[in-house]
N, CA and C of each residue as an Amber inpcrd file, in Angstrom:
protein
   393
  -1.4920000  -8.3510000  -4.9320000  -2.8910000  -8.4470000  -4.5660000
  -3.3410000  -7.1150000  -3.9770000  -4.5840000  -6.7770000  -4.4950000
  -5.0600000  -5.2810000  -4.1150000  -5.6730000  -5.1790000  -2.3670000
  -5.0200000  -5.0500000  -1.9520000  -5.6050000  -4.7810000  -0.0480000
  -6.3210000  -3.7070000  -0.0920000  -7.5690000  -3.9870000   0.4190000
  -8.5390000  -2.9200000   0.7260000  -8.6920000  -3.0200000   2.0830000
  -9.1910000  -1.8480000   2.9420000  -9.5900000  -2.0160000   4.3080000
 -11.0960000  -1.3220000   4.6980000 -11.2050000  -1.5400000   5.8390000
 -12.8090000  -0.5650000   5.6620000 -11.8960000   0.5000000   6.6410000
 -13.1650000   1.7190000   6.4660000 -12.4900000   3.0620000   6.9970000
 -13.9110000   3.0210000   7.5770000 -13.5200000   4.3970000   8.4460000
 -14.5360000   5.3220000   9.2680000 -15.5880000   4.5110000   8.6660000
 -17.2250000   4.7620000   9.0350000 -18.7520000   4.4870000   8.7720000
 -18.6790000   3.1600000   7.8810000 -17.6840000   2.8480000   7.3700000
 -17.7930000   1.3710000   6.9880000 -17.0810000   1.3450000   5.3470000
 -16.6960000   2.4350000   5.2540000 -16.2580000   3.1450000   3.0240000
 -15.0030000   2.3790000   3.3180000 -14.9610000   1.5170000   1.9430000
 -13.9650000   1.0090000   1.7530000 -12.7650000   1.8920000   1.4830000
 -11.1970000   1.6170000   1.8010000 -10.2750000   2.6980000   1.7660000
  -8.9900000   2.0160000   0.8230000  -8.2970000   2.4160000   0.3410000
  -7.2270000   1.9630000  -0.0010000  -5.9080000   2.0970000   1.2190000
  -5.5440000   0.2380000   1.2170000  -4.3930000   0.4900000   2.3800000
  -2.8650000   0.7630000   1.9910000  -2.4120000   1.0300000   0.9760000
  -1.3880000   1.1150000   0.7110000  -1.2090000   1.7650000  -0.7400000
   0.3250000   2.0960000  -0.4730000   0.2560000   2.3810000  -1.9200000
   0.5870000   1.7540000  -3.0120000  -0.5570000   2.3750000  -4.3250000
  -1.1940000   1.3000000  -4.9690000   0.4060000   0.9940000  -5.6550000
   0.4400000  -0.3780000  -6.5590000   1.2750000  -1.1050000  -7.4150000
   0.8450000  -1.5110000  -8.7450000   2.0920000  -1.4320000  -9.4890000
   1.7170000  -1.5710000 -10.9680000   0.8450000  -2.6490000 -11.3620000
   0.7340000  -4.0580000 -10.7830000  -0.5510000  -4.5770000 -11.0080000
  -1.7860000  -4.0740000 -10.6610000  -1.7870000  -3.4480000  -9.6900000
  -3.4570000  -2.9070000  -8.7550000  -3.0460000  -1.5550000  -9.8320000
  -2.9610000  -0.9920000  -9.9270000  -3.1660000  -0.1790000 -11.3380000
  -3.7820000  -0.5540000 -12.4300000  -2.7710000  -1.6180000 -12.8800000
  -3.2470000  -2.2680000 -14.4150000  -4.5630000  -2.4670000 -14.2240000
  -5.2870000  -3.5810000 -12.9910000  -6.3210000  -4.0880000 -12.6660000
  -7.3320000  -2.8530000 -12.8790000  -6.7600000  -1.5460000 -12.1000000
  -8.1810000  -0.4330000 -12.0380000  -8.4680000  -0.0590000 -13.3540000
  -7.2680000   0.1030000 -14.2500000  -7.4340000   0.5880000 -15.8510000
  -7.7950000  -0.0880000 -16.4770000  -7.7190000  -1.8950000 -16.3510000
  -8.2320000  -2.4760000 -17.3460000 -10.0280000  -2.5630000 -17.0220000
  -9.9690000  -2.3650000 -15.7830000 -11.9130000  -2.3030000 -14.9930000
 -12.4660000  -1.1840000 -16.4770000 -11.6580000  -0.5080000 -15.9210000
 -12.3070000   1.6240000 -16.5660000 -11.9100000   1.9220000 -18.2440000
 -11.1160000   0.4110000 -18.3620000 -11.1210000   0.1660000 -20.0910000
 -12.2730000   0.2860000 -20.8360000 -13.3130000  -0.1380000 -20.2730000
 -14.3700000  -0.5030000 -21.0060000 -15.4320000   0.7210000 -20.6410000
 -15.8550000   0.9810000 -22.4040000 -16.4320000   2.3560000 -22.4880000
 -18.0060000   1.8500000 -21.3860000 -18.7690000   1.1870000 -20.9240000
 -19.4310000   1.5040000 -20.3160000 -19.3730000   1.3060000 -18.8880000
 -18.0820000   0.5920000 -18.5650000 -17.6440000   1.0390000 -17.3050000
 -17.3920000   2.0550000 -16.8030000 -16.6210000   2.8980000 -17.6230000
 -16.1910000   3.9220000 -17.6440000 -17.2400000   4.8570000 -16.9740000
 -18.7080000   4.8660000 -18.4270000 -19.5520000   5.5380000 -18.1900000
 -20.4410000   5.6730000 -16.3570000 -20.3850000   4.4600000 -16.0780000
 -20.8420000   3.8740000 -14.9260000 -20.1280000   4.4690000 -13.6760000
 -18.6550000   4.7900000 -13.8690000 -18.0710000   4.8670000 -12.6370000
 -17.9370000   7.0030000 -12.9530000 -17.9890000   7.4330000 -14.1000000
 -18.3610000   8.9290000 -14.0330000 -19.2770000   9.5570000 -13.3070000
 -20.3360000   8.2960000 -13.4160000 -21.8580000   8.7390000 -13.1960000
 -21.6220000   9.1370000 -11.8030000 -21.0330000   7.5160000 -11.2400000
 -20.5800000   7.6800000  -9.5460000 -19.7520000   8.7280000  -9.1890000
 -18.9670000   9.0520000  -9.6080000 -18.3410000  10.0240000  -9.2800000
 -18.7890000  11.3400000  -9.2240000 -19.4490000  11.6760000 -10.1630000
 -20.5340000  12.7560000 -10.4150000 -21.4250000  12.5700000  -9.1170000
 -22.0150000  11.7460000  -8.9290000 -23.2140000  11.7470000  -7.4000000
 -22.6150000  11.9230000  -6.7570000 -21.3150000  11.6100000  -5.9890000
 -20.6920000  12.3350000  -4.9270000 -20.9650000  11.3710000  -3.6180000
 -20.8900000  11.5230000  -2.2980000 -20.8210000  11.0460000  -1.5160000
 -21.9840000   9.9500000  -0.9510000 -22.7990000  10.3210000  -1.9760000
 -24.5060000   9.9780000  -1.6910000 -24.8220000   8.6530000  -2.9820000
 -23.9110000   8.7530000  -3.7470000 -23.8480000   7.6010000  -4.5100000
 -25.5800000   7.5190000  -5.3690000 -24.9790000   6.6370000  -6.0210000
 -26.3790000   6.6850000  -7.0890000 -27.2530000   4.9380000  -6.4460000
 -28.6810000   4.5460000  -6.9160000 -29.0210000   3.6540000  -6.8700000
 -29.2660000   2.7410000  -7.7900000 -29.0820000   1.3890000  -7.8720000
 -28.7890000   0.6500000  -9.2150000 -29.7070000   0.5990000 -10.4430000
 -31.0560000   1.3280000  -9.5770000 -32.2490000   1.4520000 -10.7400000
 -31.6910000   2.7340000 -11.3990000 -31.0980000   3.7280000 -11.0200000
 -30.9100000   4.9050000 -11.3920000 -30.0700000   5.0550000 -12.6230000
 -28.8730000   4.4310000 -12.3370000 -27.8870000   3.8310000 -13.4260000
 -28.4230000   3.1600000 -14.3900000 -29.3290000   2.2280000 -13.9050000
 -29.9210000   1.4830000 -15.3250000 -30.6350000   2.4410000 -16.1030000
 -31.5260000   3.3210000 -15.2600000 -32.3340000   3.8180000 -16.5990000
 -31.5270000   5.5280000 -16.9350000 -30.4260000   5.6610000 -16.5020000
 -29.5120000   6.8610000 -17.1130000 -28.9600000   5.6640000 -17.8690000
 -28.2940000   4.9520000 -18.0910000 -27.5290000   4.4300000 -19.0050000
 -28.4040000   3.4310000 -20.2620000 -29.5380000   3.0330000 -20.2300000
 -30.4430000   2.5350000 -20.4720000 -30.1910000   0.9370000 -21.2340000
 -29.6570000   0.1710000 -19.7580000 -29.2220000  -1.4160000 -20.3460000
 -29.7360000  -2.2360000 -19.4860000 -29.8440000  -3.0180000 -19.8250000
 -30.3090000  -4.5790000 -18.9990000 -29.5850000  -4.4890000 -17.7140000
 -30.7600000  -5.1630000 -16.9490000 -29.8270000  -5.2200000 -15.6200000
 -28.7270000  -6.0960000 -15.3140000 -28.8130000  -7.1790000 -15.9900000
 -27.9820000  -7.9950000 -16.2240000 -26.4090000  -7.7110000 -16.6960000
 -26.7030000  -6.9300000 -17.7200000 -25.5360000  -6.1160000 -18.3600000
 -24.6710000  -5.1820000 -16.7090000 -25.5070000  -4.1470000 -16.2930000
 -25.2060000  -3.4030000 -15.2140000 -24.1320000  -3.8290000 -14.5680000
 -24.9470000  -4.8650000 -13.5070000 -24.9060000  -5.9860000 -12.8510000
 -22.9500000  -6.4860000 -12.9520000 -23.0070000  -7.1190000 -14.5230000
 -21.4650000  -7.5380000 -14.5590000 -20.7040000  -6.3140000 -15.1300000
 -20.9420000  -5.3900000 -15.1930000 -20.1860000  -4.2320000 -15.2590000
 -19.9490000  -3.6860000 -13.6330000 -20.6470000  -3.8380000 -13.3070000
 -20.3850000  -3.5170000 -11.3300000 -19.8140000  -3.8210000 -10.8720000
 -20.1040000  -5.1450000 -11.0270000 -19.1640000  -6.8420000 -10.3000000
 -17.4870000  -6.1360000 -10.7300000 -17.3450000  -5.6980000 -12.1490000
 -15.7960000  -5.3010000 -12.4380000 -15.4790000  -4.3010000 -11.5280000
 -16.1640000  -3.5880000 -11.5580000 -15.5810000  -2.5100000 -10.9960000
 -15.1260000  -2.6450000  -9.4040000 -16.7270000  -3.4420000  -8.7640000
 -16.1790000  -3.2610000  -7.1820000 -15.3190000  -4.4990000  -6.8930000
 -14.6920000  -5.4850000  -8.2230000 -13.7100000  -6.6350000  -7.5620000
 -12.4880000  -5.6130000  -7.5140000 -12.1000000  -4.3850000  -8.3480000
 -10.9940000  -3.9830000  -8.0700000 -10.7760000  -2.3930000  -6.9740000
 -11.6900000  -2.3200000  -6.4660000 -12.5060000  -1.3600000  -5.6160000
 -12.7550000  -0.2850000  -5.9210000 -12.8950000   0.1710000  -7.1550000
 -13.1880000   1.2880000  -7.7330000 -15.1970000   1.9140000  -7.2010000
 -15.3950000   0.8990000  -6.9360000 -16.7030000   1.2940000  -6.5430000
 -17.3070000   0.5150000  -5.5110000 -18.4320000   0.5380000  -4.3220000
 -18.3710000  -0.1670000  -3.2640000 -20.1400000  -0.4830000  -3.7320000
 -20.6810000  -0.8350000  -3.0220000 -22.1640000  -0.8970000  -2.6450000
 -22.6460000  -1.2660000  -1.3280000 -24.1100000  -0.3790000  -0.7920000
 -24.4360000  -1.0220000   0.0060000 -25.9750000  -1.0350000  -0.0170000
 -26.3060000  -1.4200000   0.7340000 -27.8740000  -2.0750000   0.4950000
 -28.6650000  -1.0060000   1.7040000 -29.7150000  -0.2340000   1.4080000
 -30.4640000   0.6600000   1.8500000 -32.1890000   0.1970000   1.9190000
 -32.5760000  -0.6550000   2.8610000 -33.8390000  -1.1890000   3.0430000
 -33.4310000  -2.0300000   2.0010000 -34.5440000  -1.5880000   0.3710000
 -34.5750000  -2.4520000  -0.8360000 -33.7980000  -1.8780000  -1.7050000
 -33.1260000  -0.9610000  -1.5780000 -32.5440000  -0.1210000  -2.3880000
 -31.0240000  -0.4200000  -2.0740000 -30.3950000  -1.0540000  -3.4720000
 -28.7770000  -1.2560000  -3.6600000 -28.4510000   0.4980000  -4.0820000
 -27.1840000   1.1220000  -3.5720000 -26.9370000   1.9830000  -3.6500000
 -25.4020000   1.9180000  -4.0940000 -24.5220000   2.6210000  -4.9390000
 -23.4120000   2.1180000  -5.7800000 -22.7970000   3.3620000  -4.7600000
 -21.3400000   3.6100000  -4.8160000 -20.8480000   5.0230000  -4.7960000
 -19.2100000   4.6950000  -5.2640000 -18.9530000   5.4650000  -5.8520000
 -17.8030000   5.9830000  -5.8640000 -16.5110000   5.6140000  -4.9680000
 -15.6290000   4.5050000  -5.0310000 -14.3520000   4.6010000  -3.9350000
 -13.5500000   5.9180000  -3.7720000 -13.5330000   7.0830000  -3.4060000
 -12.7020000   8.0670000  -3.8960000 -11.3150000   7.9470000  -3.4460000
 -11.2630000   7.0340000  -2.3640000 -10.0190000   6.1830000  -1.6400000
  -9.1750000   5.5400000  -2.9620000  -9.9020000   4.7960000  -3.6880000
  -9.3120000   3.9470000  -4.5240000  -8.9910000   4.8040000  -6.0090000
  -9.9110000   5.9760000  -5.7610000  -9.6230000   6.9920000  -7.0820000
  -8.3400000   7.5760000  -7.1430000  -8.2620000   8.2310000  -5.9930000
  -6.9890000   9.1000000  -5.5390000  -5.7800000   8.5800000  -5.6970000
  -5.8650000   6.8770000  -5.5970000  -4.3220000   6.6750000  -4.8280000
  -4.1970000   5.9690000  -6.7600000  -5.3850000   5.6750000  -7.3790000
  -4.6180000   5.6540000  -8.8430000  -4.1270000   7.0100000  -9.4750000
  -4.8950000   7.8170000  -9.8510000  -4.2910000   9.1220000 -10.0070000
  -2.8720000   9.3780000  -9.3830000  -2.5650000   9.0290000  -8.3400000
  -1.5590000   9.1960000  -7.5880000  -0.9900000   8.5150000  -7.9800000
  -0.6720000   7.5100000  -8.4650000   0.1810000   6.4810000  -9.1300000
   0.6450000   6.6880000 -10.4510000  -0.6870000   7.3600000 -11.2320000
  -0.2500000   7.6830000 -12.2250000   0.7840000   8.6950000 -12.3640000
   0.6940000  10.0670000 -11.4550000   1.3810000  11.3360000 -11.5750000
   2.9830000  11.3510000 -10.7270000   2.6050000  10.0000000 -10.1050000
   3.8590000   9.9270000  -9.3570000   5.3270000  10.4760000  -9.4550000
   5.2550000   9.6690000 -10.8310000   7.0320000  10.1320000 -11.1870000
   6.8260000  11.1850000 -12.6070000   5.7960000  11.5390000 -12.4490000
   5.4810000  12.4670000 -13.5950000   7.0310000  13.1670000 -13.7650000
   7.5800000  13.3700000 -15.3050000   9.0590000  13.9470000 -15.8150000
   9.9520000  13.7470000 -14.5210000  10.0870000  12.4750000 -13.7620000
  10.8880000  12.4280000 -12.7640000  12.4920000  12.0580000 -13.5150000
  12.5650000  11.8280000 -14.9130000  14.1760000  11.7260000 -15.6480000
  14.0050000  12.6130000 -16.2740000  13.0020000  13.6720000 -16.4610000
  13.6030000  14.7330000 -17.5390000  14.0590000  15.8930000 -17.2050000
  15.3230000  16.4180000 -17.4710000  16.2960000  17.3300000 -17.6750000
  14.9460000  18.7930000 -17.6790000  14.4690000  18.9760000 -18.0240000
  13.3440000  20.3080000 -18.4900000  11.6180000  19.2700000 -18.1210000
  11.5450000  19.8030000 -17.0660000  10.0700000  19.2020000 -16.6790000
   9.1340000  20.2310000 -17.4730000   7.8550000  19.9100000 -17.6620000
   6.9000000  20.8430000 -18.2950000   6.3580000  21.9090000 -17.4400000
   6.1580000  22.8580000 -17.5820000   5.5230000  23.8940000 -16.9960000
   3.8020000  23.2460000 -16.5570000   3.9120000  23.5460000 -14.8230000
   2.6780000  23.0950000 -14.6070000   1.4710000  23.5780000 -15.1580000
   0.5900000  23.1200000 -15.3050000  -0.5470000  23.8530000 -16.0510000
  -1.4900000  23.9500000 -14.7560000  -2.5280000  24.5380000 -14.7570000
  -3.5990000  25.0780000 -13.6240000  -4.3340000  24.0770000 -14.0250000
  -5.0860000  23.0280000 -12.7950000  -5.9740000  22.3470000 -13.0030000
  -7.6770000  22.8960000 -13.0940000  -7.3390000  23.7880000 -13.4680000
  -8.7800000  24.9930000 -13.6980000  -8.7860000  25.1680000 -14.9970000
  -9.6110000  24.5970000 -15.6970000  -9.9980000  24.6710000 -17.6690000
 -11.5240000  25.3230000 -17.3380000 -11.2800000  26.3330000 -18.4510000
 -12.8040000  26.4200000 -19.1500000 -13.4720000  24.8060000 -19.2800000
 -14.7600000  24.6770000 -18.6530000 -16.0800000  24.4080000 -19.0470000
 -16.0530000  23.3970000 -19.6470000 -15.7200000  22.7600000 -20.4220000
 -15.7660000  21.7450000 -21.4190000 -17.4550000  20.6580000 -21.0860000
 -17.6860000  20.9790000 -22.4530000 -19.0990000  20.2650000 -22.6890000
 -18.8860000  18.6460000 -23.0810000 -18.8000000  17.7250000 -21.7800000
 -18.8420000  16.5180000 -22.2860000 -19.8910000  15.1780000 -21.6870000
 -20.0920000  14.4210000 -22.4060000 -21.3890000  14.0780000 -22.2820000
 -20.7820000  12.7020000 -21.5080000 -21.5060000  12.2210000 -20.6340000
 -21.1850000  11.0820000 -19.7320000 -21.7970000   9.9370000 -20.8320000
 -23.2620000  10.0050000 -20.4710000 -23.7370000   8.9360000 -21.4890000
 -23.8670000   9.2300000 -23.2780000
């Protein structure tokens, strides 16, 4: 079961480290190409998070649609929300980002005899389109 906790100002955090089910769970959320799209967007806004009208009309779908694409994401905490006067505001878990990445790279060539030469996480530019 995925344990979340709240942190500092109230951002949800990841309490532990994550496990091959709470993995599966975040990848099968970010399986789906417009989840996907949804949680880039967030990530892209940054600490300030996007608002749910904003997403709808960058991604240009029913709110309804949105809505249960959200619901996926923040049951496995990939994304939080909070409510600003009238304004739902989405953001980014970067708590819950990190510690998958981290899961993933974990044992990166941890049995191989000749590990790969690290590469620089600094690439040219690449032109890619969110929506």
């Amino acid at each position: 079961m995925l344990e979340i906790k709240l942190t500092q100002g109230g951002k949800r955090g990841y309490a532990a480290p994550m496990n091959t089910d709470d993995a599966a769970a975040c990848l099968e959320a970010l399986g789906n190409p417009t989840r996907l799209k949804i949680y880039r967007l967030l990530v892209r806004a940054g600490d300030e998070g996007m608002s749910v009208g904003n997403l709808q009309a960058k991604l240009e779908i029913a709110p309804s649609t949105l809505s249960h694409h959200l619901k996926a994401l923040i049951l496995v905490g990939l994304v939080t929300q909070e409510r600003q006067s009238t304004t739902l505001i989405c953001r980014a878990n970067y708590n819950m980002m990190h510690s998958l990445v981290d899961f993933l790279v974990a044992e990166c060539c941890a049995d191989s005899a000749f590990p790969p030469a690290r590469h620089s996480r600094k690439r040219k530019a690449q032109s890619t389109s969110i929506v």
